[in-house]
Backbone as JSON, one array per atom type, in Angstrom:
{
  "sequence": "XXXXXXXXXXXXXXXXXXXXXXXXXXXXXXXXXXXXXXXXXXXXXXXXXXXXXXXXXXXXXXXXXXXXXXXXXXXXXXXXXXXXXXXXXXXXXXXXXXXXXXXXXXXXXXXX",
  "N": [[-12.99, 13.44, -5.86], [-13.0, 15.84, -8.47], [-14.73, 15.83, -12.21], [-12.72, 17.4, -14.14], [-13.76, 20.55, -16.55], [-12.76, 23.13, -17.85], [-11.34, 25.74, -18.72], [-11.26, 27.31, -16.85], [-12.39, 26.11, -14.47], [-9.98, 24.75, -13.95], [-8.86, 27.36, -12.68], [-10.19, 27.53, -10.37], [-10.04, 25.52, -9.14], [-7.19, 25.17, -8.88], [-7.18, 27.96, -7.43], [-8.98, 26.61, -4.83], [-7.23, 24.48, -4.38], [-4.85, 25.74, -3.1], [-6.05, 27.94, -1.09], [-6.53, 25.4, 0.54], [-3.92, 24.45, 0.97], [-2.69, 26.76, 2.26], [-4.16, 27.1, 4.87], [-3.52, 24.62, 5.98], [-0.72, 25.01, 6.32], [-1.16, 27.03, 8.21], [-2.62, 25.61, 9.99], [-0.73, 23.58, 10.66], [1.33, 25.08, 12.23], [0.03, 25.84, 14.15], [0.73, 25.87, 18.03], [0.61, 23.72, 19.76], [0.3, 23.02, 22.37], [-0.91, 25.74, 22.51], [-4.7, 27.01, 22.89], [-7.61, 24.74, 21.5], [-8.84, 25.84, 20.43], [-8.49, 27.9, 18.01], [-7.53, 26.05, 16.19], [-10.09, 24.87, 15.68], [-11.05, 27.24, 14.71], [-10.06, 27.9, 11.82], [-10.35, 25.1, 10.75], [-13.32, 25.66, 10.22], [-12.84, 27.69, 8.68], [-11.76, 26.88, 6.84], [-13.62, 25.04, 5.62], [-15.65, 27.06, 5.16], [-14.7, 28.08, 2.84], [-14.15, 26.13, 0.87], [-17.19, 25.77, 0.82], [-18.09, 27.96, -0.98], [-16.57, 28.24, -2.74], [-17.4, 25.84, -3.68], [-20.04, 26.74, -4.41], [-19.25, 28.42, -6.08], [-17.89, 27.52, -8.62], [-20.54, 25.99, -9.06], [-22.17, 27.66, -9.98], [-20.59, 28.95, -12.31], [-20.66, 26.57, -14.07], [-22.9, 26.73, -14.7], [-23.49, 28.71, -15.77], [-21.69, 28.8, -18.55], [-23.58, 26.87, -19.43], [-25.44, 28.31, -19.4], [-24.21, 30.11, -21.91], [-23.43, 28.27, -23.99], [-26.08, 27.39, -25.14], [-27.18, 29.75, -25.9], [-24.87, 30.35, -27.43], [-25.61, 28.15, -29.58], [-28.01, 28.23, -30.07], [-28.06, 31.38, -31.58], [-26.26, 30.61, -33.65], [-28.19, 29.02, -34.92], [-29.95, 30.88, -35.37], [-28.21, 32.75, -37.27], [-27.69, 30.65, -39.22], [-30.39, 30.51, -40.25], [-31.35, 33.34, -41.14], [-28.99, 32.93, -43.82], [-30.76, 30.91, -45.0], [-32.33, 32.64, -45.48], [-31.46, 34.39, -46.91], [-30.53, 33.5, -48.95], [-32.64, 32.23, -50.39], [-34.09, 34.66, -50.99], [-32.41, 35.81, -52.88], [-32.52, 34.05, -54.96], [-35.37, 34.27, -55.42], [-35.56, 36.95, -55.84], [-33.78, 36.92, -58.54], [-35.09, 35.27, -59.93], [-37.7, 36.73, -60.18], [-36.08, 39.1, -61.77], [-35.48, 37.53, -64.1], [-38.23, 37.38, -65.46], [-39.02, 39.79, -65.51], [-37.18, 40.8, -67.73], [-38.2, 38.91, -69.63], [-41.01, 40.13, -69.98], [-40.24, 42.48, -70.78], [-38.94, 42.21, -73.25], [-41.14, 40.87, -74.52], [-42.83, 43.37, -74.15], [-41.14, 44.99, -76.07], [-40.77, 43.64, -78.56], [-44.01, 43.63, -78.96], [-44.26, 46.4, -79.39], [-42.47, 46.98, -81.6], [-43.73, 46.33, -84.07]],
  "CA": [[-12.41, 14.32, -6.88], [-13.99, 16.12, -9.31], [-13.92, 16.18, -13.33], [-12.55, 19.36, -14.4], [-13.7, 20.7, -17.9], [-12.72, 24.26, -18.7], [-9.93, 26.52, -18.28], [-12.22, 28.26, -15.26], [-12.62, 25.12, -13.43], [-8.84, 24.21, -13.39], [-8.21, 27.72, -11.75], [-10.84, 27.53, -9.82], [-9.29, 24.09, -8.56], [-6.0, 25.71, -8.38], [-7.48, 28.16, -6.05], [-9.12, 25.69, -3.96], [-5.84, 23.79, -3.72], [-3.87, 27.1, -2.51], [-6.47, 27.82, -0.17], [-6.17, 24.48, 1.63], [-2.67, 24.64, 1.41], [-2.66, 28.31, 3.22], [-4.84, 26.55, 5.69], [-2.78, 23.31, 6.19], [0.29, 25.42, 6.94], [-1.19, 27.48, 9.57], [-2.69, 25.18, 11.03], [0.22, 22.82, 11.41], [2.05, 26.12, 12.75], [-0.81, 26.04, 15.55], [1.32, 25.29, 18.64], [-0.26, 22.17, 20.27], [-0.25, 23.35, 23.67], [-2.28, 26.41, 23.01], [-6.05, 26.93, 22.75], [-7.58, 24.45, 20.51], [-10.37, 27.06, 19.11], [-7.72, 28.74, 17.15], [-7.21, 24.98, 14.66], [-11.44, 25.04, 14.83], [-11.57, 28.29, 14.4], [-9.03, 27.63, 10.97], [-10.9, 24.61, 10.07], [-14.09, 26.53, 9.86], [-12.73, 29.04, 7.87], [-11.55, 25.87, 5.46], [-15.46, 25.02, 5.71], [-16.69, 27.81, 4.5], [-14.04, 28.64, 1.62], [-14.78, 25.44, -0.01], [-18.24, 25.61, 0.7], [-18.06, 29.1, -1.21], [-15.83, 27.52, -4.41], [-18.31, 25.17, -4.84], [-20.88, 27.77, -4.71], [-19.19, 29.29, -7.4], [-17.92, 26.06, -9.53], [-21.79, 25.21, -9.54], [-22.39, 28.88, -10.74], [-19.6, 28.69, -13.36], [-21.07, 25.89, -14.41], [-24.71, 26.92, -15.24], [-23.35, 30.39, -16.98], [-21.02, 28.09, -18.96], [-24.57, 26.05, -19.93], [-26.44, 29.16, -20.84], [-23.65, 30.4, -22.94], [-23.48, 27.21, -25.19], [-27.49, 27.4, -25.45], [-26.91, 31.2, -26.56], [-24.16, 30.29, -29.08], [-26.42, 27.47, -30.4], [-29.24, 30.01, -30.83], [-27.16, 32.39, -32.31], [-25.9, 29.6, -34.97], [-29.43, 28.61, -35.28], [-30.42, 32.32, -36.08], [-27.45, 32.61, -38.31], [-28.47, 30.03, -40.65], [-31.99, 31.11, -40.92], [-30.52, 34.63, -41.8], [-28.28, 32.6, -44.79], [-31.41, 30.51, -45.77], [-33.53, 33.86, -45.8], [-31.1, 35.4, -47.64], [-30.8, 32.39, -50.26], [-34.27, 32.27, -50.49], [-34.54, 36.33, -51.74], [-31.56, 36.02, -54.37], [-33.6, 32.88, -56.43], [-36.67, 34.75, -56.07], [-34.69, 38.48, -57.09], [-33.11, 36.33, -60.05], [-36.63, 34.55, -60.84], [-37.92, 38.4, -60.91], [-35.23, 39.38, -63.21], [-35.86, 36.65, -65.42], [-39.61, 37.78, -65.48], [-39.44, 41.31, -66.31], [-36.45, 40.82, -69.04], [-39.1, 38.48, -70.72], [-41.94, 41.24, -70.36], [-39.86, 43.79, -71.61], [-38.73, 41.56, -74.73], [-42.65, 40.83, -75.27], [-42.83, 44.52, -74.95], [-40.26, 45.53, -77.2], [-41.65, 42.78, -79.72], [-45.07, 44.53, -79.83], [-44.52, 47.88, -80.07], [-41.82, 47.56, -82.49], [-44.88, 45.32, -85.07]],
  "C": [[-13.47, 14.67, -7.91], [-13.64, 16.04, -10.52], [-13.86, 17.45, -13.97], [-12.55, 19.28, -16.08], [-13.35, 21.7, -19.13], [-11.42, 24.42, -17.88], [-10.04, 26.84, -16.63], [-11.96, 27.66, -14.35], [-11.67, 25.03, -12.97], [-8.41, 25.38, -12.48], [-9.08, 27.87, -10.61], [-10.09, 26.66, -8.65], [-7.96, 24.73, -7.89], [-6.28, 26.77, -7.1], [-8.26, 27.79, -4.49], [-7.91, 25.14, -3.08], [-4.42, 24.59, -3.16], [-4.66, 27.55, -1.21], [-5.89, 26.86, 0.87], [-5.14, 24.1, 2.16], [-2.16, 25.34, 2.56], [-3.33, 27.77, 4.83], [-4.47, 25.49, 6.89], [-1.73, 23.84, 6.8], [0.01, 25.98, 8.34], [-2.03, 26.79, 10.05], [-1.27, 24.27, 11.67], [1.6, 24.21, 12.23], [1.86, 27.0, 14.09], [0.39, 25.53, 16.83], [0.47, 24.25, 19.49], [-0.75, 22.35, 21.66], [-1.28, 24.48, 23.83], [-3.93, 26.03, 22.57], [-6.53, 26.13, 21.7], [-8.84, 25.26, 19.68], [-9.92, 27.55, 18.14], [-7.96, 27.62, 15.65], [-9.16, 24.88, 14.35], [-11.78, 26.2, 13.76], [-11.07, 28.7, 12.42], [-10.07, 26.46, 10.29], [-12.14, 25.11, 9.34], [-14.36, 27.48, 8.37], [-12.66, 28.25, 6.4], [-12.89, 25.68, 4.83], [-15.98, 25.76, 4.59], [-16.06, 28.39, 2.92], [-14.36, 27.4, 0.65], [-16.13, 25.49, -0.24], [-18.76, 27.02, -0.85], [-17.3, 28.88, -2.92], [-16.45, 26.78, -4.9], [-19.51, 25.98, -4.98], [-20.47, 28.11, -6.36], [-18.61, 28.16, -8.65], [-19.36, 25.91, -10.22], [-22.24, 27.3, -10.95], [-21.86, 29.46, -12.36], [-20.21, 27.59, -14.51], [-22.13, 26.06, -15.49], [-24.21, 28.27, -16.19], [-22.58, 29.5, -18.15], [-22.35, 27.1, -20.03], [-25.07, 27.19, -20.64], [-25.5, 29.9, -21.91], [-23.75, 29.59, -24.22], [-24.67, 27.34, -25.54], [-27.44, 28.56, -26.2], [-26.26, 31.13, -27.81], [-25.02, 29.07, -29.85], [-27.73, 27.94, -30.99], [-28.4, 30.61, -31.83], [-26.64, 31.6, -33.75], [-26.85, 29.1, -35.92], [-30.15, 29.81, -36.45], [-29.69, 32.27, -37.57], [-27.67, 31.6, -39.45], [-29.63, 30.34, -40.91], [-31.76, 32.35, -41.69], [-29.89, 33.77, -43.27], [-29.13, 32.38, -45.79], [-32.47, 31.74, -46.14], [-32.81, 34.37, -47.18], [-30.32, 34.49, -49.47], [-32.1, 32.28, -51.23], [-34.32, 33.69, -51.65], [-33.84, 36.35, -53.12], [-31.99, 35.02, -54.83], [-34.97, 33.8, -56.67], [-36.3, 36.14, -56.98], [-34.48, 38.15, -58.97], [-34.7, 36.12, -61.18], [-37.35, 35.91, -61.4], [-37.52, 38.97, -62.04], [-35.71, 39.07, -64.09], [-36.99, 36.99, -66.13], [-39.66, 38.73, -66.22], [-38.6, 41.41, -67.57], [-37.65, 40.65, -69.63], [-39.89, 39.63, -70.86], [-41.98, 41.82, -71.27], [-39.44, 43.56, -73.32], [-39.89, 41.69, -75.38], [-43.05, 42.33, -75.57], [-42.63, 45.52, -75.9], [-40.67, 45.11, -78.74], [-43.16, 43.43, -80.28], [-45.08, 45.63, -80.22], [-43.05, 48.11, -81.77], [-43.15, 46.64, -84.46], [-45.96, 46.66, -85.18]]
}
């Protein structure tokens, strides 16, 4: 068994376990006396549909990895963006502060 961790996986699972169902019926619906190539030919087919779900499980998987890496970037970015933009409004302010004074010292000499 496997452990299932997303929404994806469980229908994933669910269509696994409908498959083998679909599978299970017709074969037990094989009649016994005829040909037995028909229940290979059925198992086979089981074969390759799981083989083909876990194909895509593993695939699910890894997109599922680089998404979280993406949104952890992206979160990463996003605070640098916040602290950039923290950063500019102390120095803007510190500016402010600056040129008021100037303009005071300016105002102070020319009015002397």
């Amino acid at each position: 068994t496997m452990v299932v961790e997303s929404d994806d996986d469980d229908g994933l699972m669910a269509e696994e376990a409908t498959s083998r169902s679909l599978t299970r019926a017709a074969m037990e619906s094989v009649d016994p006396s005829e040909d037995s190539g028909q229940v290979i030919k059925l198992m086979e087919r089981c074969d390759r549909q799981e083989t083909e779900l876990s194909r895509l499980r593993e695939g699910l998987q890894q997109a599922e990895a680089k998404q979280d890496a993406a949104d952890t970037e992206a979160a990463a970015l996003r605070q640098k963006l916040r602290d950039i933009d923290a950063a500019q409004a102390v120095a803007l302010q510190e500016q402010k502060q600056r040129l008021e004074g100037e303009h005071q010292e300016l105002a102070t000499l020319l009015r002397e």
